[in-house]
SEGUPA-856581 format. One line per 10 residues: their letters; for each residue x, y, z of C-alpha. Coordinates in Angstrom, 2 decimals, always signed. Example, Ala and Ser with C-alpha at 12.3 -4.5 7.8 and 13.67 -1.06 7.14 Angstrom:
<rs>
AS = +12.30/-4.50/+7.80 | +13.67/-1.06/+7.14
</rs>
This chain:
<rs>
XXXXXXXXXX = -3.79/+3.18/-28.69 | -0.05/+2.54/-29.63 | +1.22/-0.77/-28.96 | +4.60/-1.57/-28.36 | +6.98/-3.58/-30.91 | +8.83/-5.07/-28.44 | +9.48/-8.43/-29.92 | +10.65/-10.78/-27.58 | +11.34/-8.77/-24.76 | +11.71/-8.92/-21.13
XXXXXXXXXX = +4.86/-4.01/-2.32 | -5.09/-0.75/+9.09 | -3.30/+2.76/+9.04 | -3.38/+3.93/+11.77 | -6.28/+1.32/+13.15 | -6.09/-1.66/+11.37 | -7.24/-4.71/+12.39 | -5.82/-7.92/+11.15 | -8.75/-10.17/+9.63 | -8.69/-13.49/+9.99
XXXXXXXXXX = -7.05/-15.21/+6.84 | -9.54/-16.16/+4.36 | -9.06/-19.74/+3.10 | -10.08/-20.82/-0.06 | -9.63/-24.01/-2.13 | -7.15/-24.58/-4.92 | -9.86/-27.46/-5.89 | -12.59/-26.46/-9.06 | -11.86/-27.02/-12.42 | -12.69/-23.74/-14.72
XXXXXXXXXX = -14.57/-24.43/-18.05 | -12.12/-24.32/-21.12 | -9.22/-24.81/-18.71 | -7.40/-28.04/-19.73 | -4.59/-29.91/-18.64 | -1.54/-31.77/-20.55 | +2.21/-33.28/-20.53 | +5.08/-30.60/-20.36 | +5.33/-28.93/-23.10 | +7.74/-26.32/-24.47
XXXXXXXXXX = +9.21/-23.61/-27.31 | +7.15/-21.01/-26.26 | +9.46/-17.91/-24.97 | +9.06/-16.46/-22.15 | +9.64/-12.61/-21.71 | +13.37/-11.40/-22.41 | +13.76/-13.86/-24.95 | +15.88/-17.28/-24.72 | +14.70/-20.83/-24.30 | +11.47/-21.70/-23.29
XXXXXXXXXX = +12.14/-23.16/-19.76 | +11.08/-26.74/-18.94 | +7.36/-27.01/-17.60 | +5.31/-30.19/-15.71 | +2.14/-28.76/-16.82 | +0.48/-26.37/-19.36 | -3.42/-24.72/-18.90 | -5.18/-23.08/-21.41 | -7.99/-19.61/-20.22 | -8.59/-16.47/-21.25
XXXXXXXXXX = -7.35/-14.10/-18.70 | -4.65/-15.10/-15.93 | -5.06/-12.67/-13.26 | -1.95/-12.66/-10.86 | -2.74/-12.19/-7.24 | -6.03/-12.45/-5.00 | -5.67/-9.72/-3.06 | -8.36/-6.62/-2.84 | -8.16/-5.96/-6.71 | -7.10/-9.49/-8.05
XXXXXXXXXX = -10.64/-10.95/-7.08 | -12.34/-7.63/-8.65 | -10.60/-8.41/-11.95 | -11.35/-12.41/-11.43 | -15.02/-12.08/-10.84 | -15.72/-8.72/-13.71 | -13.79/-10.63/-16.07 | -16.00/-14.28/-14.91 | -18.88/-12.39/-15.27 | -18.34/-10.92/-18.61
XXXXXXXXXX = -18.31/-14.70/-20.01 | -14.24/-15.09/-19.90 | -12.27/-18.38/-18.35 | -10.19/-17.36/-15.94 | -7.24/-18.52/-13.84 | -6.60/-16.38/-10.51 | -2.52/-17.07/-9.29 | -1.88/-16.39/-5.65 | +1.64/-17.11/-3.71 | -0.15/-17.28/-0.35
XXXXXXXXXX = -1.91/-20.44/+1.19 | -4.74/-18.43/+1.57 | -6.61/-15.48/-0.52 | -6.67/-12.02/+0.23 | -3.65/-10.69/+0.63 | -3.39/-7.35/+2.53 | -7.26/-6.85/+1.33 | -7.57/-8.57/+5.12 | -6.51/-5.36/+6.04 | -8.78/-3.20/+4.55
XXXXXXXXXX = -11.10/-1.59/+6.80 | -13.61/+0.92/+4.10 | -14.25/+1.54/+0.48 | -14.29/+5.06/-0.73 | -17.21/+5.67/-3.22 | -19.38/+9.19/-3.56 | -22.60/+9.40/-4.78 | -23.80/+5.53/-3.24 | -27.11/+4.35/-2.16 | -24.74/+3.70/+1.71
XXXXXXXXXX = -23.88/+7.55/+1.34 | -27.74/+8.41/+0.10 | -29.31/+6.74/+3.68 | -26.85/+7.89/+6.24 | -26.93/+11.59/+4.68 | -23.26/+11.74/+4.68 | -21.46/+13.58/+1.65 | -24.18/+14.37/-0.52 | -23.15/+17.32/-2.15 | -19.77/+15.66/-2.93
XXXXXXXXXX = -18.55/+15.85/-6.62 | -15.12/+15.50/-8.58 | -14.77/+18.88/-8.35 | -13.66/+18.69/-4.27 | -11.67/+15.44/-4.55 | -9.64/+16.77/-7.27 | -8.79/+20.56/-5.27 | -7.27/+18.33/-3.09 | -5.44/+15.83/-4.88 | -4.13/+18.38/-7.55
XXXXXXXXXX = -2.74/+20.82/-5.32 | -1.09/+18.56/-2.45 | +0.76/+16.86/-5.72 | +1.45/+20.76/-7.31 | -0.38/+19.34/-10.26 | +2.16/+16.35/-11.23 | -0.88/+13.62/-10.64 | -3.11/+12.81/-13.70 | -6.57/+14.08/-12.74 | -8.39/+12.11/-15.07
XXXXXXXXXX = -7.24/+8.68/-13.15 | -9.07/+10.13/-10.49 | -11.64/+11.23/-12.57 | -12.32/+7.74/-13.30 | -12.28/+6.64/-9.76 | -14.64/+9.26/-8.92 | -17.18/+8.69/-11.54 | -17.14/+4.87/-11.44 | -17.16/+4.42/-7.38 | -20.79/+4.07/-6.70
XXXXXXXXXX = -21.05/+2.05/-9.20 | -18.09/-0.28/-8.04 | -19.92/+0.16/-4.29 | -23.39/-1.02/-6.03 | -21.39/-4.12/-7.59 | -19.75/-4.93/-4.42 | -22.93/-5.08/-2.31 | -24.59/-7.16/-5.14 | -21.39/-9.34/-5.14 | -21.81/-9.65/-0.85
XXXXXXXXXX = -19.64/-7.60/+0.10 | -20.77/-6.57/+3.55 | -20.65/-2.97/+4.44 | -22.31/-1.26/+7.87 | -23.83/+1.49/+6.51 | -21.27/+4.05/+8.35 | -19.89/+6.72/+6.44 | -17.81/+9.11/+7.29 | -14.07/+10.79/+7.28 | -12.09/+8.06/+8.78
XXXXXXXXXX = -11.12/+9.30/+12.50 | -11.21/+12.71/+10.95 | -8.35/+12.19/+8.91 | -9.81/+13.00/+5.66 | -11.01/+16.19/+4.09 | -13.63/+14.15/+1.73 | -16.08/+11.93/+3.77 | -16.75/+9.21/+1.81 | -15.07/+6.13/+3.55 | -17.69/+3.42/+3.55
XXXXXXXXXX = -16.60/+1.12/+6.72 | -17.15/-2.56/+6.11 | -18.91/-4.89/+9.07 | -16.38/-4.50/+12.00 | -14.21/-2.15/+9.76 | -12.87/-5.43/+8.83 | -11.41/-6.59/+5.01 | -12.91/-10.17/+5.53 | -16.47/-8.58/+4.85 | -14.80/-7.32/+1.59
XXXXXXXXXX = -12.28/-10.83/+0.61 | -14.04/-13.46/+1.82 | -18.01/-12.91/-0.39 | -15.46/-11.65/-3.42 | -13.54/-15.15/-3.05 | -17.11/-16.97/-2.47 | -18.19/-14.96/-5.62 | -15.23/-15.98/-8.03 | -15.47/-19.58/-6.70 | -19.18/-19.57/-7.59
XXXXXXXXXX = -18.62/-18.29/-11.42 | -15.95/-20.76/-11.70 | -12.95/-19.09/-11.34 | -10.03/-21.62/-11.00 | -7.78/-20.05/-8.01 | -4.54/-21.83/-7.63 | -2.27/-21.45/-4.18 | +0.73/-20.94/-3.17 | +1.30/-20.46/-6.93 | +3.00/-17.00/-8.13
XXXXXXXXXX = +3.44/-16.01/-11.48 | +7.02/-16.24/-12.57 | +7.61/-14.70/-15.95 | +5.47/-13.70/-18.75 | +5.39/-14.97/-22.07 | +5.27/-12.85/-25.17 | +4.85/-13.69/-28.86 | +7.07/-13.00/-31.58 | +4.75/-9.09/-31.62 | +5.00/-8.38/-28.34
XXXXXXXXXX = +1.79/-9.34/-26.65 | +1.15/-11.17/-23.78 | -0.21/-14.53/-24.45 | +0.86/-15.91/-21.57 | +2.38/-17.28/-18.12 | +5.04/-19.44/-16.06 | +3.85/-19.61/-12.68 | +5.70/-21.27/-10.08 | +3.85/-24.27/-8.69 | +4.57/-25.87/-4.74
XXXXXXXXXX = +6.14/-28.45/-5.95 | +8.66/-26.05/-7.82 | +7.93/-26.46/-11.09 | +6.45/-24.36/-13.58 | +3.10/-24.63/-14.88 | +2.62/-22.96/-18.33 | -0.73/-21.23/-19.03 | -1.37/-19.75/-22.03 | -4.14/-16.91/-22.45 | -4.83/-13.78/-24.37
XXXXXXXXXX = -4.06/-11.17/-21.17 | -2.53/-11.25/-17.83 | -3.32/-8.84/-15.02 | -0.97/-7.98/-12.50 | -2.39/-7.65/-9.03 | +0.38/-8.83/-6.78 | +0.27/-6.09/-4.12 | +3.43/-4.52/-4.76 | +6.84/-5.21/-3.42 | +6.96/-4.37/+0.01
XXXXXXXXXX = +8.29/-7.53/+1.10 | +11.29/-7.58/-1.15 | +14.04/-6.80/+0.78 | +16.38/-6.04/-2.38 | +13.76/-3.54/-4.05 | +13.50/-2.39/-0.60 | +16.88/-1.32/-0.50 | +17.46/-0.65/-3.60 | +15.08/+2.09/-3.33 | +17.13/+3.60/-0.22
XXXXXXXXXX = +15.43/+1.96/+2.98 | +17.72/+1.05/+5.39 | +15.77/-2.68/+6.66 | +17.89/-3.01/+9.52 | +14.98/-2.14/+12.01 | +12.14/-2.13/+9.52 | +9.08/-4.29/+10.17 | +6.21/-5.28/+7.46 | +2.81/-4.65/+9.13 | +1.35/-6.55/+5.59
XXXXXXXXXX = +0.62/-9.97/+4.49 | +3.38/-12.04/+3.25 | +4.75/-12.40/-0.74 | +4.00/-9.03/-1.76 | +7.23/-9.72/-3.19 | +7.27/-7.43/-6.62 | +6.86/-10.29/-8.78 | +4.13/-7.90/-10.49 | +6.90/-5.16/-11.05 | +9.67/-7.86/-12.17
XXXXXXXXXX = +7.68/-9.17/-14.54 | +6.01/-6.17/-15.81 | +9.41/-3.98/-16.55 | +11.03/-7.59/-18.04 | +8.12/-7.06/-21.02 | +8.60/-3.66/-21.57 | +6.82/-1.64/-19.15 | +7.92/+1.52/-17.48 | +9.16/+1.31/-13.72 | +7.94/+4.48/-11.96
XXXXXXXXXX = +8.47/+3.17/-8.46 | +10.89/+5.89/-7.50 | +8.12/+8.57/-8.10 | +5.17/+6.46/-6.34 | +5.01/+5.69/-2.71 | +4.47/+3.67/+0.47 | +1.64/+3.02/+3.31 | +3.89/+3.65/+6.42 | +4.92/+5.26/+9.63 | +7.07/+5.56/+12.18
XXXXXXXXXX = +7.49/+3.84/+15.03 | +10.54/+2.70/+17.18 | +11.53/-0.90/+16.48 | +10.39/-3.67/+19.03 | +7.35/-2.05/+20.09 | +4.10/-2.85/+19.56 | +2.95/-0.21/+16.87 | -0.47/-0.87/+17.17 | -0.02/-0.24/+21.25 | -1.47/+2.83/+22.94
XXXXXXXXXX = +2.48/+4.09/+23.48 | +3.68/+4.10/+20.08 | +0.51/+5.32/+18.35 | +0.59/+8.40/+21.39 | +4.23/+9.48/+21.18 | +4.89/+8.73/+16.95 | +2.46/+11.27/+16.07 | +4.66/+14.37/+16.21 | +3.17/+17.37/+17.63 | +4.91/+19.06/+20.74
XXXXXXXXXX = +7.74/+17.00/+20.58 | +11.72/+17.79/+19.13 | +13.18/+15.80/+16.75 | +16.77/+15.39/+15.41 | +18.89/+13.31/+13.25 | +21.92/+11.44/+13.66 | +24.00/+15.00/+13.91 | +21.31/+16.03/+16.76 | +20.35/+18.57/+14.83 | +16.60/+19.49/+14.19
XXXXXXXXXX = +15.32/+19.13/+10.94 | +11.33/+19.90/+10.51 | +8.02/+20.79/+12.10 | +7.45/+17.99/+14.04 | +3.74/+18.55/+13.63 | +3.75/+17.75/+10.12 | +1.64/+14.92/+10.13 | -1.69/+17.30/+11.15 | -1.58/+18.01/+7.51 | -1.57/+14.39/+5.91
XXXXXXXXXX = -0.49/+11.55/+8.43 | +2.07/+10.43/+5.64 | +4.34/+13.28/+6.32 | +5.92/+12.10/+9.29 | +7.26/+9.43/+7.79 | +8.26/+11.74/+4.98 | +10.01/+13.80/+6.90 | +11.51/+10.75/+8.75 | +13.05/+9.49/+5.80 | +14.91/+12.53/+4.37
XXXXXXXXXX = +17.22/+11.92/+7.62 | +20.08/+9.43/+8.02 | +18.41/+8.21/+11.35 | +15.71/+10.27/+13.41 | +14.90/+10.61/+16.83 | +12.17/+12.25/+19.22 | +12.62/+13.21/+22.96 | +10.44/+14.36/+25.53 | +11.02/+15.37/+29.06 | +9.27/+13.22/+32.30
XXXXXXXXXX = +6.26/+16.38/+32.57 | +4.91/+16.21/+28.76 | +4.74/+12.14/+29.42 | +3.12/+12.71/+32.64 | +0.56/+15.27/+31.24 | +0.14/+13.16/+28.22 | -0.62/+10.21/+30.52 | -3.76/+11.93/+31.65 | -5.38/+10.73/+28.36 | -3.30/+7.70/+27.88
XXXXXXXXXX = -3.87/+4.61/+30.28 | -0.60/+3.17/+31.60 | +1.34/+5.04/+29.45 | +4.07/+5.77/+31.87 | +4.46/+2.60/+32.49 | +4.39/+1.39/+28.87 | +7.48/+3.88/+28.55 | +9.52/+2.70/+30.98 | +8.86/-0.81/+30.29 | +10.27/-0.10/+26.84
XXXXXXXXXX = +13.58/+2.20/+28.39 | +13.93/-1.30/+30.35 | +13.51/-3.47/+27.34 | +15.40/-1.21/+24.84 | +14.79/-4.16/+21.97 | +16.36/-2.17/+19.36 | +19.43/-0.13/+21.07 | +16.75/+2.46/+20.67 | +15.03/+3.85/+23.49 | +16.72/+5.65/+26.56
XXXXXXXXXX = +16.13/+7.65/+29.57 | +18.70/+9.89/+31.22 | +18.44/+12.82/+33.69 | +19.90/+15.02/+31.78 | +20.37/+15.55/+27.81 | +24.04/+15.55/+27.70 | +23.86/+11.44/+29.16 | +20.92/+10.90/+27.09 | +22.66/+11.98/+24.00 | +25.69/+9.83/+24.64
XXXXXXXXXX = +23.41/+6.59/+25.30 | +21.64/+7.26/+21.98 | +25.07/+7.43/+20.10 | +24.41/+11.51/+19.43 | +27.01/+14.66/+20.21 | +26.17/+15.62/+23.70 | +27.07/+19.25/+23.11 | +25.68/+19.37/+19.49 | +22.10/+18.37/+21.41 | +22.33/+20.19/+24.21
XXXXXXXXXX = +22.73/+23.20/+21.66 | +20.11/+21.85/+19.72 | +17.58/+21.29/+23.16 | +18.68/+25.24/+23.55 | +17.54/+26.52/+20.52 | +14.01/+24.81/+20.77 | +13.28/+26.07/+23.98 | +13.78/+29.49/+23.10 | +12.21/+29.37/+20.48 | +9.04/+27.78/+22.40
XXXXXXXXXX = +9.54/+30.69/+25.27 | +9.02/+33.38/+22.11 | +6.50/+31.27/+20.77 | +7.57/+31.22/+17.42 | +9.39/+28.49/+15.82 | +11.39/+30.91/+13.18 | +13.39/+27.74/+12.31 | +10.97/+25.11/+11.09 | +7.28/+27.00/+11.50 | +5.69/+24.90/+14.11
XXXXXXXXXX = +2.62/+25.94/+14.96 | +2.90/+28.20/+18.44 | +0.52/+25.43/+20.73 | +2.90/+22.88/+19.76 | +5.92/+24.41/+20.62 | +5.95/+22.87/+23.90 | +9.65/+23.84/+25.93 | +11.40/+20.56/+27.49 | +12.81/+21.62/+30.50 | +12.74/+19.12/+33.21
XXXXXXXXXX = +14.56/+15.27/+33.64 | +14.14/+12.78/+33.28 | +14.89/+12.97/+29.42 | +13.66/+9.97/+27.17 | +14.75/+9.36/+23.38 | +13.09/+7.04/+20.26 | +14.78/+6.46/+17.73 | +12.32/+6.36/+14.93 | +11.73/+3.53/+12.54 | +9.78/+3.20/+9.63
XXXXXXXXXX = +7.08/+0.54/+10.09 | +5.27/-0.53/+6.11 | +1.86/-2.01/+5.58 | +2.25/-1.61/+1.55 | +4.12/-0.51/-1.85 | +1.83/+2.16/-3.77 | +2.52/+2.19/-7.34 | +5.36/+1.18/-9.66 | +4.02/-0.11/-12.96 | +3.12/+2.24/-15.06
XXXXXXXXXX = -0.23/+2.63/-16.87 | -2.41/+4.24/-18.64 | -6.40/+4.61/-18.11 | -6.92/+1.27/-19.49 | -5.35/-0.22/-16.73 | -2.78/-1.67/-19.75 | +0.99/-1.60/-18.60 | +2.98/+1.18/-20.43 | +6.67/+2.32/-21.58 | +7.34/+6.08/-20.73
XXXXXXXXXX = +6.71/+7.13/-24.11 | +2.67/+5.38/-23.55 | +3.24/+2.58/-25.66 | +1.11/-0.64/-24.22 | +2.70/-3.64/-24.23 | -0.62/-5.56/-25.89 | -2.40/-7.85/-23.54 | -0.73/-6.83/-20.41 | -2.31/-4.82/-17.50 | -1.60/-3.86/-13.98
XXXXXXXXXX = -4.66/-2.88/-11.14 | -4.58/-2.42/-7.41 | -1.34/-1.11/-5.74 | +0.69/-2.80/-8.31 | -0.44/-0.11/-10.69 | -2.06/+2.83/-8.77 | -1.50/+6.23/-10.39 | -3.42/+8.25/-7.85 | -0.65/+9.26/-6.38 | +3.34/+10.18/-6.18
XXXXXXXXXX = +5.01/+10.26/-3.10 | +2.28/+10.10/-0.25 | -0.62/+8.34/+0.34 | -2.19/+11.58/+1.44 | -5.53/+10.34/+3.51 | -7.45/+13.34/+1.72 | -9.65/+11.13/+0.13 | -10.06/+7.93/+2.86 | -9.75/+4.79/+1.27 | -8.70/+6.30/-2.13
XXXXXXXXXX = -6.47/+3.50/-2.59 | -8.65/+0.65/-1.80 | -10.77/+2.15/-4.38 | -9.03/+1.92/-6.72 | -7.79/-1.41/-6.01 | -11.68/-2.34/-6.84 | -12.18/+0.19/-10.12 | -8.49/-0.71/-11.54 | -9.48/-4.33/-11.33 | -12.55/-4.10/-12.90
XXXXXXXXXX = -11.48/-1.33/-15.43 | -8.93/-4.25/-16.42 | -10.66/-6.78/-16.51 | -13.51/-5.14/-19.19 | -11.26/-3.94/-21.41 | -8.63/-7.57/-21.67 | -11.85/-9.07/-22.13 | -13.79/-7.23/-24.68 | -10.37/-6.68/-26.60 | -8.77/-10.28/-26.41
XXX = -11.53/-12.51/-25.24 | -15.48/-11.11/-26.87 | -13.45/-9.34/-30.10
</rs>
C-alpha cells in the first residue's frame, strides 16, 4: 500500500423510533493509559505550533466517536489486546446508532431459523447496487460487506446485541431481505450491550470530549490527537492510529450550506454533534473530501409538522399528486420514490423550492385509510408554521398565497389534467394509476422541505478502512468507518439492500480496527 509523504500536513427512515439515550460513564481507567502535566512541541496536523494542552494520555488506538461503528472499532480493537481511548462530543453514547432499527447480514444463523433469504448471495446485492449507481460504486466494498456480515451478526449476538429473530425486507422497501430487526426495532438493543461490552474490556470512553485536530509526525502518520475536553481545554493523546467515527456532518450548518442546502426550513431528525469534525480533520491530514459525490438519509416533509405524524408520512410520499417549483412549473414523476424512497428528495432538491397540491376529493378518499387526516390538514392550513401550507378554492388564489404565478399554475394544473384524462403522462412518465386529475376546490399546497437524519460518506477510503488522497495514497495510521467513511454508495441511500448502511457502520469499524491494530499495535 502507498503511503502518503505528507510531512506535516493538515453528518428511523421512514419509521424510526427514537431510543432512549444510552448513558455511559466517563469513569474507568484503561490499562497503559497514563496521565501527566501539559505538555507540548508535538504538531498538530497543518503544521505550526503545538497548541497548549492541560493534559496528555498515552493508548494505542483513539477511536473518535461512539456511535453505531465507533463502539465496533472500540471493542474489535479491545479485544484484539490494544489500549484504547473512545472520544465522544455527546453526554451520552450512541449517537444516531439510537436510531437504528436492523442490521443487514446474509447468510446468519437469525436468517438460517426464520427461513428468510436463504438463497441470497453477492451475486443479487451487487445487480442492484451496480446498476442503480451505472457502475460508478466499487463493488468490492460491497463485496466485503457481503462476505463479512454474518460474521459481524455472529459477533454482535456474542457481544449482546439483542436481535428478535425477524427478518425480512423492511416494510417492503427493499429488493434484498436481509434486514435483521433488533428487540422493538430499537438501536438501544444494538448501543447499549456494545457500550456494556467496551466498558467491560476496559475501554476508557471520555464525554462530551470531541477530537479536535490530529497530530502527525515529521512522515506523515498519525500518532496522535487534541481532543477538546468540557472544561475547554485540550487533552493530548498520543497513539499509533486514530479512527474516525464521528457520524458525519449533518449538523454543521456551514458544510450544510456549503454543499447547497438552503437551512432556512431544514430540521435534523439525528442526534446532536454530528458536526464533521471527522471530515475536518481527516482532509486537514491529507485525505480526499468526496462529500459532493456521497449522500444524505433524508426526505421531504413541510416544515413545522410533525414528520413522523400520519399526515406528513401520507401526503410526502409522491404518487398521484402534482408538483412544481418556484416558477409553478412541473418538474418530475411525482411517483419517483416507488423506485428507491430516496428519490423524492432527489428530485426535491434539483428545484429552487418545491411544492405538492391536491384537491379536497383525493384528501377525502385518502382519508379512508388515514385516521383524522382531514383534520390533521386543516389543522396545519390553520397553523401554517412555516408560510408553507395553504388552502384556497380555487388555484389561481392558492397560487398567489403560496408566492407562485397564478396564471403560470393554472397553465401548469391544465396540462396535468389532460394529461391524466389521456392517461399518459408524455411529459414526465408517470405511471397511468397515478395520474390522478385535480379537479375540484378546495385546493391545498406544501411546500416541501427537506427533513435529514444523517451525512453518508465524505472521507475517502480505501478497503482498509485507511483514509486516502484521490490518487490512493493512505495517510499512515489514519482510518475512517461508519458514515464518516461509507463507500457503498454515491448520491442515494437507495433502500435496495435494508440496513446496508448500518452494516457497514459495524464491518467498517471492525475492518479498522484489525488492520490499525495488527499494523501499529501487534507488528
Amino acid at each position: 500500500m502507498t503511503e502518503k509523504k505528507t510531512g506535516i500536513t493538515r453528518r428511523n427512515f421512514l419509521k424510526t423510533v427514537a431510543a432512549g439515550a444510552v448513558g455511559v460513564a466517563a469513569a474507568g481507567v484503561l490499562g497503559g493509559c497514563s496521565s501527566s502535566g501539559a505538555a507540548g512541541g508535538t504538531p498538530a496536523a497543518g503544521g505550526g505550533a503545538a497548541p497548549s494542552v492541560s493534559e496528555t494520555q498515552e493508548t494505542d488506538i483513539v477511536v473518535v466517536g461512539g456511535g453505531s461503528s465507533g463502539l465496533c472499532a472500540a471493542v474489535q480493537a479491545a479485544q484484539l489486546g490494544a489500549g484504547v481511548i473512545l472520544l465522544e462530543a455527546n453526554s451520552v453514547i450512541g449517537g444516531n446508532g439510537q436510531l437504528t432499527e436492523g442490521m443487514f447480514a446474509i447468510g446468519s444463523s437469525l436468517q438460517r431459523a426464520s427461513g428468510v433469504g436463504l438463497d441470497l448471495t453477492f451475486r443479487e446485492v451487487v445487480a442492484v447496487e451496480q446498476e442503480f449507481f451505472n457502475y460508478r460504486v466499487n463493488a468490492l466494498f460491497w463485496k466485503d460487506l457481503v462476505e463479512n456480515s454474518a460474521d459481524n451478526l455472529e459477533w454482535l449476538i456474542e457481544n449482546g446485541v439483542q436481535f428478535s429473530g425477524v427478518v425480512d425486507n423492511y416494510y417492503g422497501l427493499g429488493k434484498i431481505p436481509a434486514f435483521h430487526w433488533f428487540v422493538d426495532g430499537s438501536g438501544r438493543n444494538y448501543i447499549g450491550p456494545m457500550a456494556a461490552k467496551a466498558e467491560e474490556l476496559g475501554v476508557q470512553i471520555l464525554l462530551k470530549t470531541p477530537g479536535d485536530d490530529l497530530i502527525q509526525d515529521e512522515t506523515g502518520k498519525v500518532a496522535g490527537i487534541y481532543a477538546k475536553k468540557e472544561d475547554g481545554t485540550l487533552m493530548q493523546i498520543n497513539c499509533k492510529a486514530v479512527i474516525l467515527a464521528s457520524g458525519g456532518y449533518a449538523n454543521n450548518m456551514e458544510m450544510m450550506e456549503a454543499r447547497g442546502y438552503d437551512m432556512t426550513y431544514t430540521i435534523n431528525q439525528g442526534n446532536p454533534h454530528h458536526n464533521g469534525d471527522g471530515l475536518r480533520m481527516a482532509t486537514k491530514a491529507g485525505g480526499a473530501d468526496v462529500s459532493l459525490q456521497r449522500c444524505f438519509l433524508r426526505e421531504p416533509y413541510a416544515y413545522g409538522t410533525n414528520f413522523f405524524g400520519d399526515m406528513s408520512q401520507a401526503i410526502q410520499r409522491g404518487g398521484p399528486l402534482l408538483w412544481v417549483n418556484q416558477d409553478a412549473e412541473r418538474y418530475c414523476n411525482e411517483d419517483c420514490g416507488a423506485f428507491t424512497p430516496g428519490n423524492n428528495s432527489n428530485a426535491v432538491h434539483t428545484q429552487q423550492k418545491s411544492f405538492l397540491i391536491f384537491d379536497r376529493p383525493w384528501l377525502e378518499n385518502l382519508a379512508q385509510t388515514v385516521e383524522n387526516l382531514v383534520q390533521d390538514v386543516e389543522d396545519a392550513v390553520a397553523e401554517c408554521p412555516g408560510e408553507n401550507i395553504y388552502k384556497a378554492d380555487t388555484i389561481e388564489e392558492l397560487a398567489t398565497l403560496a408566492g407562485l404565478d397564478p396564471a403560470a399554475l393554472a397553465a401548469t394544473l391544465a396540462r396535468y389534467n389532460t394529461l391524466c384524462a389521456q392517461g399518459l403522462d408524455e411529459d414526465f412518465n408517470k405511471p397511468a394509476e397515478k395520474m390522478v386529475a385535480l379537479t375540484t376546490g378546495p385546493y391545498y399546497i406544501f411546500r416541501q422541505d427537506l427533513s435529514f437524519w444523517t451525512s453518508i460518506g465524505g472521507i475517502h477510503t480505501n478497503r482498509r478502512m485507511e483514509v486516502i488522497d484521490l490518487a490512493g495514497s493512505r495517510v499512515p495510521g489514519l482510518y475512517a468507518a461508519g458514515t464518516d467513511g461509507c463507500e457503498l454508495y454515491r448520491e442515494t441511500y437507495t433502500m435496495n439492500v435494508p440496513a446496508s448502511c448500518n452494516g457497514n457502520n459495524c464491518n467498517s469499524g471492525r475492518v479498522a480496527a484489525k488492520n490499525a491494530v495488527a499494523e501499529f499495535v501487534q507488528a
